[in-house]
C-alpha positions in Angstrom: 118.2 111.2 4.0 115.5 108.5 3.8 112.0 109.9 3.8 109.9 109.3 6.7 107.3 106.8 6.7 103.3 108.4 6.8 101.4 107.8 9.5 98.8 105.3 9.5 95.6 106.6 9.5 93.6 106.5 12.8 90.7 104.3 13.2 87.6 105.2 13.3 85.8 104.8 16.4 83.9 101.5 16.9 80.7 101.7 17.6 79.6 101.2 21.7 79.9 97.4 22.3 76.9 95.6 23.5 77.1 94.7 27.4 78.0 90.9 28.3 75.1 89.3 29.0 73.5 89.5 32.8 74.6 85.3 33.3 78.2 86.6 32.7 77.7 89.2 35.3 76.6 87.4 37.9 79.2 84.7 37.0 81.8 87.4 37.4 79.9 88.9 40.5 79.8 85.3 42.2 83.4 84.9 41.6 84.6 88.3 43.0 82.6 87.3 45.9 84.2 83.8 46.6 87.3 86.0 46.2 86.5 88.7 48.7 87.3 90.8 46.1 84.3 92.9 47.5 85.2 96.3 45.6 85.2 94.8 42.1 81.8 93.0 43.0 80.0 96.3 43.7 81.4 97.4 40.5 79.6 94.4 39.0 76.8 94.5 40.8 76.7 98.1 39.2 76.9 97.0 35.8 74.1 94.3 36.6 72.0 96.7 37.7 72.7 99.4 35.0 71.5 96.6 32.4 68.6 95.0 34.3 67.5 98.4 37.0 66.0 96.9 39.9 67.1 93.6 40.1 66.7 92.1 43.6 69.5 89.8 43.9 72.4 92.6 42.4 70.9 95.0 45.2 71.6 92.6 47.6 75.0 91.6 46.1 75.7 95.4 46.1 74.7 96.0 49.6 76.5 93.2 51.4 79.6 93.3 49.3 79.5 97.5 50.3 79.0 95.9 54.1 81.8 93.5 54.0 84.1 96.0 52.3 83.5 98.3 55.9 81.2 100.7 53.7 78.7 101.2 55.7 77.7 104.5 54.0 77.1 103.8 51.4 75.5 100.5 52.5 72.9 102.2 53.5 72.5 104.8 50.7 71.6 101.4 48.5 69.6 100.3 50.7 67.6 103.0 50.8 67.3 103.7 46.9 66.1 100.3 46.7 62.7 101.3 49.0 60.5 100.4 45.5 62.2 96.8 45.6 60.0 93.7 46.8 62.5 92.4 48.9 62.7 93.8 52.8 66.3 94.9 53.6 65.4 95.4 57.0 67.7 93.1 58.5 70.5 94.6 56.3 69.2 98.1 57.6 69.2 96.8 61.0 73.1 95.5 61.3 74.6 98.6 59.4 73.1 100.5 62.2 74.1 98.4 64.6 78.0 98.9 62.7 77.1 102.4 63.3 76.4 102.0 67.2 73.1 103.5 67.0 71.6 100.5 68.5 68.6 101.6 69.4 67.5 102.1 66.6 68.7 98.8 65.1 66.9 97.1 68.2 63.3 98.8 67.5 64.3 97.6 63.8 64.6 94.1 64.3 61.9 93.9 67.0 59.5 94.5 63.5 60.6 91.1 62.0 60.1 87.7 62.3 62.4 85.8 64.7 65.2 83.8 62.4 68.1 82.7 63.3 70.5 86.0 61.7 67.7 88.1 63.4 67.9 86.9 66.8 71.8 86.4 66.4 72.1 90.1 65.6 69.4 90.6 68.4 71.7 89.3 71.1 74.9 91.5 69.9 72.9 94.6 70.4 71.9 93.5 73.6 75.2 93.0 74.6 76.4 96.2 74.0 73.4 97.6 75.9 74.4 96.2 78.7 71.2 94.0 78.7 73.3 90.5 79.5 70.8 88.5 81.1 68.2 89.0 77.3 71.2 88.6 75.5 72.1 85.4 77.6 68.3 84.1 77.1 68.5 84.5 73.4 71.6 82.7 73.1 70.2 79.6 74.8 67.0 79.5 72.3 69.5 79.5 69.6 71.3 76.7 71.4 69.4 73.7 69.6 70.1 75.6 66.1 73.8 74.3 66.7 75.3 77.8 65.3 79.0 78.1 64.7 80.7 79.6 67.6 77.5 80.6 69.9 79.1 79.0 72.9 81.8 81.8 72.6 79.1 84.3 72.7 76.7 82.5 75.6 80.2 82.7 77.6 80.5 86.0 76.9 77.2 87.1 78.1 77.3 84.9 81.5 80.5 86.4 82.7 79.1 89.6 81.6 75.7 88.8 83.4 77.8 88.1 86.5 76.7 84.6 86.1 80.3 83.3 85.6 79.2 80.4 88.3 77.5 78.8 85.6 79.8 78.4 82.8 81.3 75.5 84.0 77.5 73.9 84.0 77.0 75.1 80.5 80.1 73.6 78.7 79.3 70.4 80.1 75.8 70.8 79.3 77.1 71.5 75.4 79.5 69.1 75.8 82.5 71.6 74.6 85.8 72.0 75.9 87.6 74.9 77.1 90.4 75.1 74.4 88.1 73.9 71.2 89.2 77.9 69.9 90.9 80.4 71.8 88.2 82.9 71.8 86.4 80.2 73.9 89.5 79.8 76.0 89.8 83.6 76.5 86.0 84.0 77.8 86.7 81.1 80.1 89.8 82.3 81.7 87.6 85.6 82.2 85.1 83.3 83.9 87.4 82.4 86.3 89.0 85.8 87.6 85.9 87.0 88.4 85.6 83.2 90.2 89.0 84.5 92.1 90.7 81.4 90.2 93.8 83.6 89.4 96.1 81.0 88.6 94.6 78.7 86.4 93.0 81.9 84.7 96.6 82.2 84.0 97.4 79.0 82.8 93.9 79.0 80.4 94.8 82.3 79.3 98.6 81.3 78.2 97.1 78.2 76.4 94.7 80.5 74.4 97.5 82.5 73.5 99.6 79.3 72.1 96.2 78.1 70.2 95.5 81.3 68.7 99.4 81.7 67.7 98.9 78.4 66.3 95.7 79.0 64.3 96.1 82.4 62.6 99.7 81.3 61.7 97.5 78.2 59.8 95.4 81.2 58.3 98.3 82.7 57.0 98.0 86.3 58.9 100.3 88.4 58.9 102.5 89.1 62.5 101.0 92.0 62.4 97.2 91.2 62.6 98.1 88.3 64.4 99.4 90.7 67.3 96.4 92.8 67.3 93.9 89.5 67.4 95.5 88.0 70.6 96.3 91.4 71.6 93.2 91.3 74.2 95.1 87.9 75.5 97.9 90.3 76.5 95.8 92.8 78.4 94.5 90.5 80.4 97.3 89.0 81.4 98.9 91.4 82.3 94.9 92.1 84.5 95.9 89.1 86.3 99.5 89.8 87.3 97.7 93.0 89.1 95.1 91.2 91.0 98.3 88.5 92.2 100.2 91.3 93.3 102.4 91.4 90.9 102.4 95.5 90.5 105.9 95.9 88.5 105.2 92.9 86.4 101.6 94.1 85.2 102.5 97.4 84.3 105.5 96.8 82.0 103.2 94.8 79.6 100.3 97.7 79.7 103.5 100.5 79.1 104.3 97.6 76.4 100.9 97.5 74.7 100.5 100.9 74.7 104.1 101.7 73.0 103.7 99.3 70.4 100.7 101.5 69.6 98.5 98.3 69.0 95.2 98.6 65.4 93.4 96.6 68.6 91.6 100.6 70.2 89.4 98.9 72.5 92.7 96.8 74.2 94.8 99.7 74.3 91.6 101.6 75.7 91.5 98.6 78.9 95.4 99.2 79.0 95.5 102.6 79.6 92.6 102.6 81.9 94.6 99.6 84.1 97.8 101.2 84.1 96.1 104.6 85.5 94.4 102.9 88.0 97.8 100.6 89.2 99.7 104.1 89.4 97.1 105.8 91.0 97.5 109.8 91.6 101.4 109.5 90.7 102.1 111.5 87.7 98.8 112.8 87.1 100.1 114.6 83.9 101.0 111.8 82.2 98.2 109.8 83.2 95.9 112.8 81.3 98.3 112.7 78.5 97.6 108.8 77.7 93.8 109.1 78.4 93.7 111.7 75.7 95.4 109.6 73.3 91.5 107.9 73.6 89.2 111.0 72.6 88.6 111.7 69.5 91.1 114.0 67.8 88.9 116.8 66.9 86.7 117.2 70.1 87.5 120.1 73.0 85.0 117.8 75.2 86.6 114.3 76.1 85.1 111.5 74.5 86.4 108.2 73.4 86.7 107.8 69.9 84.2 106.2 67.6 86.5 103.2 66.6 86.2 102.6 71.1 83.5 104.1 71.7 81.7 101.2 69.1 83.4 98.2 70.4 83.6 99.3 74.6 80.6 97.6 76.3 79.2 100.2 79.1 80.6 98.4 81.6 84.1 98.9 80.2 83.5 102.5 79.4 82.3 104.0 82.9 85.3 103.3 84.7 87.4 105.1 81.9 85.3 108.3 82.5 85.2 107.5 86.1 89.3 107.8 86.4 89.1 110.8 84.0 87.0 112.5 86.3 89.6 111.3 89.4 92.4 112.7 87.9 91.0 116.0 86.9 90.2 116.7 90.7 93.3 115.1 91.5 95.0 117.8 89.8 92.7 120.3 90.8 91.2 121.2 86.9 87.3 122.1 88.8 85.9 123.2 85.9 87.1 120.2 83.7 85.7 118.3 85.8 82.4 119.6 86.1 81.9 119.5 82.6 82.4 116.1 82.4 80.4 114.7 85.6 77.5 116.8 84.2 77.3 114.5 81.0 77.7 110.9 82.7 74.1 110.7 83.7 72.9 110.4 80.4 75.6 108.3 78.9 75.3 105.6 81.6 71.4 106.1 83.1 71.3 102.7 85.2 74.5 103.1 87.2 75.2 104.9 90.7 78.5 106.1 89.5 77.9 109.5 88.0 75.9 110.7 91.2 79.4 108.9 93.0 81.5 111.2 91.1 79.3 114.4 91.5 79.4 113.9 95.3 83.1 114.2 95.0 83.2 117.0 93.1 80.7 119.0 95.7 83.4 117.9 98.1 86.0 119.0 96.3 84.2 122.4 96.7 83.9 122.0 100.0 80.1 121.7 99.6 79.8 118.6 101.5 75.9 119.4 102.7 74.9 119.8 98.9 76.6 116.9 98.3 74.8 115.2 101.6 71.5 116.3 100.0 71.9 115.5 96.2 72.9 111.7 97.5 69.9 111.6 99.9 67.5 112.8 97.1 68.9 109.9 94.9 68.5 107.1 97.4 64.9 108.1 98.4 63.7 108.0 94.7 66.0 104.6 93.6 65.7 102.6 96.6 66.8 100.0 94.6 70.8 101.0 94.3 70.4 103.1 97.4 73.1 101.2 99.4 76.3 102.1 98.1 74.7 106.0 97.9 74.0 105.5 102.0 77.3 104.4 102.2 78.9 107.2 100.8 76.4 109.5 102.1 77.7 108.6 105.5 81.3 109.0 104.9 80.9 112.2 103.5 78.9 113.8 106.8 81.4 111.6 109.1 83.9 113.2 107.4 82.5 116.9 107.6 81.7 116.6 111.1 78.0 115.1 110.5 77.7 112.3 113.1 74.1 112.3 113.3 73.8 112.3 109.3 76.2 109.5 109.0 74.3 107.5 111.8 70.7 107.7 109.7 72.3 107.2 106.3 74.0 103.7 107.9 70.8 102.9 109.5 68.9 102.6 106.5 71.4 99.9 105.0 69.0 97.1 107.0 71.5 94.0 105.4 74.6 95.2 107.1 73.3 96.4 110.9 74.3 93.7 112.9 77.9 93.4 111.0 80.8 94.3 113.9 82.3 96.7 112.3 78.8 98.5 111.6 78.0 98.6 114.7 80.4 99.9 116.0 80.6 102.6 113.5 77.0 103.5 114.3 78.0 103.4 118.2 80.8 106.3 118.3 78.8 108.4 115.5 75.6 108.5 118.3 78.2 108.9 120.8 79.7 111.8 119.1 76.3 113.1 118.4 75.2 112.7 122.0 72.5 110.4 121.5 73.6 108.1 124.2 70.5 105.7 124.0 70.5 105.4 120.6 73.9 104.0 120.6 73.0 101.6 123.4 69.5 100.7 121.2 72.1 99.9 118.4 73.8 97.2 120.6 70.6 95.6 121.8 69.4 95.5 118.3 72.7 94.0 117.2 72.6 91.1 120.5 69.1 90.2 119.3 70.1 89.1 115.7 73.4 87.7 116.9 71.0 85.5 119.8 69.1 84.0 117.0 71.3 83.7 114.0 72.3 80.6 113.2 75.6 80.8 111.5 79.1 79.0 112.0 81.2 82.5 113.0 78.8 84.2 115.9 79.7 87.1 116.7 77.7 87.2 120.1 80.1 86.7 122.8 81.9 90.2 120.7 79.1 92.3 120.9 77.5 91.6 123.9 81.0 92.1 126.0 81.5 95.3 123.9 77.8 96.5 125.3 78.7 95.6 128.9 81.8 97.9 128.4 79.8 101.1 126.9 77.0 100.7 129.2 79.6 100.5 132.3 81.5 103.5 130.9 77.9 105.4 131.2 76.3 104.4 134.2 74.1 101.8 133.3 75.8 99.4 136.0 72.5 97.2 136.5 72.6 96.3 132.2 76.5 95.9 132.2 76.3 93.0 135.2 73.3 91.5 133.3 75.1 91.1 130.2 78.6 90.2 131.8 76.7 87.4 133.9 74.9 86.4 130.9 78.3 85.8 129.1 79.6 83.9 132.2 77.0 81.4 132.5 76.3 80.6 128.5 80.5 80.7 127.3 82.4 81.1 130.4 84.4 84.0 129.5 86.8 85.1 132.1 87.3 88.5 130.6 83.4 88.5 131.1 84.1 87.3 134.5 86.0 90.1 135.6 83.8 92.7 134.4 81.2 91.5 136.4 83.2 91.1 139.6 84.6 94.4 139.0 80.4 95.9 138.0 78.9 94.2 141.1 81.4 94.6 143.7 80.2 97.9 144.2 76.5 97.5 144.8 76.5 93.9 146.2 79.7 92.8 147.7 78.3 89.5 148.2 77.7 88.3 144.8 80.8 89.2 143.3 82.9 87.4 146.3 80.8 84.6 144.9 81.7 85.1 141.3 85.2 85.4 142.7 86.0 82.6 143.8 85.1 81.1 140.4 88.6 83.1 139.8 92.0 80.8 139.3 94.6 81.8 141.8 97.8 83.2 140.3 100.8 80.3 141.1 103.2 82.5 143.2 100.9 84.0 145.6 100.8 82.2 148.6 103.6 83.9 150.3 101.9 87.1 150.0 99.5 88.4 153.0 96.9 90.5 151.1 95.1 91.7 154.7 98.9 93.5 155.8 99.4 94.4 151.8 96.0 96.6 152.0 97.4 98.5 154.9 100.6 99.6 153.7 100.4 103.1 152.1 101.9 102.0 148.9 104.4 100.5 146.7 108.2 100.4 148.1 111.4 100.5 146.2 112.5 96.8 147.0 115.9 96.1 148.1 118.1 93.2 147.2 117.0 91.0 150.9 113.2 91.4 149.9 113.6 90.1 146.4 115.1 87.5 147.9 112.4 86.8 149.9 110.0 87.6 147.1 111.8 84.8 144.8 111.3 82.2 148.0 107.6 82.7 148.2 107.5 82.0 144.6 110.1 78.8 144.4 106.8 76.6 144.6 105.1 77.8 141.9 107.6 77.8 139.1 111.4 76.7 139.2 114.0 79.0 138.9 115.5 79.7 135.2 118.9 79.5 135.1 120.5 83.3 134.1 122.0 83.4 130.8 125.8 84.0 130.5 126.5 86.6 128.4 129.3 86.4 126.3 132.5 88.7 126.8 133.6 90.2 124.1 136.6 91.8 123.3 136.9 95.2 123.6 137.4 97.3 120.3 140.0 100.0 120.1 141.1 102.3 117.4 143.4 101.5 114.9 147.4 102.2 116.1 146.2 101.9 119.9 148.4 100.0 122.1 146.1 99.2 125.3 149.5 98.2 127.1 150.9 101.9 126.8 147.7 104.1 126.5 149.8 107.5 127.3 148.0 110.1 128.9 144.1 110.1 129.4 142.2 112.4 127.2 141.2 115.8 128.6 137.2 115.3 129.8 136.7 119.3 128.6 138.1 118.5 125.4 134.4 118.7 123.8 133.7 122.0 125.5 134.4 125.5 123.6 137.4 127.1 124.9 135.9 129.9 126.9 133.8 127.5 128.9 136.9 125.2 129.7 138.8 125.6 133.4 141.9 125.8 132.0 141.2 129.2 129.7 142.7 132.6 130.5 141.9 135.4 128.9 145.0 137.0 126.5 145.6 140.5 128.9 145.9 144.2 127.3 149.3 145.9 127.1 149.4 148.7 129.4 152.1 150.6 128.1 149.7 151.2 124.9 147.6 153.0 126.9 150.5 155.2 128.1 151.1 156.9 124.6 149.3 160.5 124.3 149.2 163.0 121.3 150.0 162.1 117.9 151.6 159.5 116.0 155.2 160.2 116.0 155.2 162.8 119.0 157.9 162.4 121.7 157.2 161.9 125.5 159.0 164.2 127.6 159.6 163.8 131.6 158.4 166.2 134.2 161.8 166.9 135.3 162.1 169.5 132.3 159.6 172.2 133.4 161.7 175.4 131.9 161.8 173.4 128.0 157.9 173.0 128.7 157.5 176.5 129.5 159.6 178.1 127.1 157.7 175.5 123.9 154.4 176.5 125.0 154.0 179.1 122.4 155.2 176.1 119.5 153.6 173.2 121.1 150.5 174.7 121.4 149.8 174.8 117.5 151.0 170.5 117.4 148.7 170.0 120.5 145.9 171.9 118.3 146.7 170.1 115.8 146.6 166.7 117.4 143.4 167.6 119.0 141.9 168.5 116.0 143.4 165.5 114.1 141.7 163.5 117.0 138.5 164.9 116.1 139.0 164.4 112.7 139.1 160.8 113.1 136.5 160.3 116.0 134.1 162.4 113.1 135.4 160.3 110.5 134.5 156.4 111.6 130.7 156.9 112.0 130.9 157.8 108.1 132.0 154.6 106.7 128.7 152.5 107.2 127.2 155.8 105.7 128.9 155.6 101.8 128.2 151.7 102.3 124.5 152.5 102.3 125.2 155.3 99.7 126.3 152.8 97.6 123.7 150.6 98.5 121.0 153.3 97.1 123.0 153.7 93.8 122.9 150.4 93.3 118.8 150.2 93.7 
């Protein structure tokens, strides 16, 4: 057996090599950077700094590689060990904030620096998801001269968000960009034009920016995956469109399709959800919960959209996700769920109506429609501003709870709308139904006065002034119905108008209304007919054959007779097997009638000799020509005759006791 070899000796331990020299570092830093290789830069940027503490440039190569690398954490822990540093990270500060949705705070941030172009870049994002559009559209336009990458995708953006989507058009060609130069751009036009009510070529845009975006991020070498979730938004709204064209079925299997394949895009599957509750309504309220609570975040009792939505939802896009939540917790009659969550809307969304909406309908819900009648008023008194839509609904709840009069001064205070048909005659049957008889009749005046002096294409005058002659007739004011029906006779003609005021001055002055009435077109076919022996007859009279007749002469000169139509004969139908040569007998007529009720039923008679038999079963009948056998058997057939008496008892006692063990067996059973 050979001997085994020794073991080398260990070596000793070297001495701790000197670190590479700081121009190495940042060569290595640099090119981990071009990379994206952001992890392995902070770890250089950590080895810079652990040889040279305090160096400005590897504290800013730390913190943006830690921001690009999704880190905001720990972003902002470097940021904030680095407070002895020269160099002012507040614009650094200021966007990981702003990553953090606290964008307040990165807004009273930035408003500290000087305006560059980064600063008032990042300025206008934050705006944006304020909700403050029209600032965030004004800064974008400064930047315009600047010719920044991509700010016409964001200036889009904010006009359509602004409600301003009537000036894109204007803005592209002022730029002089075209709609599919990147399908982002394409995508914010299209939006442009639903909210222009240009469906159809929305459609069309919206299908090109899908094909360039295929196109591009296929170029970029994404996989199918992220490609899918970057056009994903594409998809939602197409599928936005198909609703608004009607095309229900359509539009909800691509949200049901979205939100199965379970899409890394949470804000699109958050606008699919929302859209596909609001096409289906309150059908299958469960499941509509269900997929709404696939939004919250996963360890919250209290609903509330998840960070990751919550972040990238603008306001707008948020409310009416809460606002269906709400819905369909009343809808499925969950009060105190629903409470709860109306009671924290005010606060997340201050400048909108729709929290004091939803806690109306709550309070009705209750059945507390006079709180909710107060609450609303309160609101509208101290924001007149967005008091409109609160009288509105201020009026349909007290119409609805029997509240004429509250409804009538809620619509009265809506000054823009008064003299709209349909508002006034809303505002006419609720002082009707309140009693206020003048006041409805002030309401048309009011109305005819506007209408007299508007100058628009469709006037409604001639509507609402024949509509006041017919309420004012219908309660006595006779002398203002005739004024207004002759004023509609002499300025439009009106024969409807004409009538009326024939019909309204007859009465009081017989003279003027056989003037108007002759102004009348005789009916053709009347001149046979002798009105003066009509009015003295006592009424109408079946008319025979002769008098039609007659009738149809008087009227040969005012229209020529129409030839009758021939009806076509058809051939009789009859059941399968019938021969109508050799019908056989006719059917019986009583053959639908029961059998007792028919003529021909007899009733089945009783046997009489059953009734003969007396005594016992078995016991023989003798004649009364054997007196002496009679006699001389008394003594024996006296015991068979008590015997059959007694048997005859027996069973008279004995049927009443049958329904008894039933109900004995009955109680055993219970």
């Amino acid at each position: 057996m050979a001997p085994k070899p020794k073991e080398k000796p260990k070596a000793a331990a070297s001495p701790s090599q000197p670190p590479p020299p700081i121009e190495d570092l940042f060569t290595s830093l640099n090119r981990h950077i071009q990379r994206s290789e952001f992890t392995q830069a902070v770890k250089v940027a950590n080895q810079v700094l652990s040889a040279a503490p305090g160096d400005e440039d590897a504290i800013r190569c730390k913190v943006v590689a830690l921001i690009r690398a999704d880190k905001i954490e720990e972003a902002l822990s470097a940021i904030q060990s680095a407070q002895k540093v020269s160099f002012d990270f507040s614009f650094y500060k200021a966007y990981c904030l702003y990553r953090q949705n606290k964008l307040d705070e990165a807004l009273e941030l930035l408003e500290k620096q000087d305006k560059t172009q980064p600063s008032m870049l990042l300025e206008s994002q934050i705006l944006y998801r304020l909700g403050k559009v029209d600032a965030c559209v004004d800064i974008c336009r400064n930047l315009q001269r600047a010719k920044i990458d991509s700010l016409e995708i964001n200036l889009v953006a904010g006009l359509v968000s602004a409600g301003r989507a009537s000036e894109v058009q204007g803005t592209l060609d002022a730029i002089k960009i075209k709609a599919t130069s990147s399908f982002e751009l394409a995508y914010n036009i299209a939006c442009s034009l639903i909210e222009g009510n240009k469906l159809k070529d929305a459609e069309q845009l919206l299908l090109t920016a899908r094909r360039i975006g295929q196109e591009t991020l296929t170029e970029e070498n994404l996989a199918d995956d992220d490609i899918e979730n970057e056009l994903a938004p594409i998809a939602v709204q197409l599928a936005y469109v198909h609703q608004l064209l009607g095309q229900t079925q359509e539009a909800v299997g691509s949200y049901t399709d979205i939100i199965n394949r379970n899409l890394a895009d949470e804000p699109s599957l958050a606008v699919a959800v929302n859209n596909l509750i609001a096409v289906k309504g309150p059908k299958d309220i469960s499941d509509s919960l269900r997929k709404l609570d696939r939004l919250k975040e996963k360890d919250s009792q209290k609903f509330e959209l998840a960070h990751a939505i919550d972040m990238k939802l603008s306001p707008k896009q948020k409310e009416p996700i809460y606002a269906n939540r709400v819905l369909l917790l009343l809808h499925a009659n969950k009060m105190d769920q629903a409470r709860e969550l109306v009671s924290v809307l005010p606060e997340m969304f201050p400048d909108s109506v729709m929290p004091v909406l939803l806690q109306a309908a709550v309070l009705v819900r209750e059945n507390k429609a006079g709180k909710a009648e107060e609450m609303l008023g309160q609101f509208a008194e101290t924001f007149p501003e967005k008091s409109k839509i609160i009288l509105l609904a201020r009026a349909q709840v007290a119409a609805a709870a029997g509240h004429p009069q509250i409804a009538a001064e809620s619509l009265a205070k809506v000054p823009d709308i008064q003299h709209m048909p349909a508002t006034v005659a809303t505002l006419v049957t609720l002082r009707e139904r309140a009693g206020d008889i003048n006041g409805a009749a002030a309401v048309l005046d009011s109305a005819i006065k506007w209408w007299k002096s508007a100058m628009t294409e469709d006037n409604q005058l001639g509507v609402i002034m024949r509509e006041a002659a017919s309420f004012k007739l219908k309660h006595g004011k006779e002398e203002e119905a005739s004024q207004l029906y002759e004023e509609l006779v002499k300025s439009h003609g009106d024969i409807e108008a004409l009538v009326g005021l024939i019909t309204t001055v007859a009465r009081p002055n017989v003279e003027k209304a056989e003037a108007y009435e002759k102004q009348l077109k005789p009916l053709p076919g009347l001149k046979g007919v002798d009105v003066d022996a009509l009015e003295k007859t006592s009424g109408a009279k079946p008319v025979d054959s002769a008098s039609r007749g007659g009738l149809a002469d008087a009227q040969e000169d005012g229209k020529t007779k129409e030839k009758p139509k021939k009806k076509r004969k058809r051939k009789p139908r009859y059941p399968k097997g019938f021969d109508p040569a050799n019908p056989g007998p006719p059917p019986d007529p009583e053959r639908w009638l029961p059998k007792r009720e028919r003529s021909s039923y007899r009733p089945k008679r009783k046997d009489k000799r059953a009734a003969q038999v007396r005594g016992s079963q078995g016991a023989v009948v003798r004649d009364k020509s054997e007196p002496s056998a009679s006699a001389t058997n008394s003594n024996t057939s006296n015991p068979k005759s008590n015997q059959a008496n007694s048997s005859k008892g027996a069973s008279q006692n004995a049927e009443p006791s049958r329904p008894q063990s039933k109900s004995s067996r009955k109680k055993s059973r219970k």
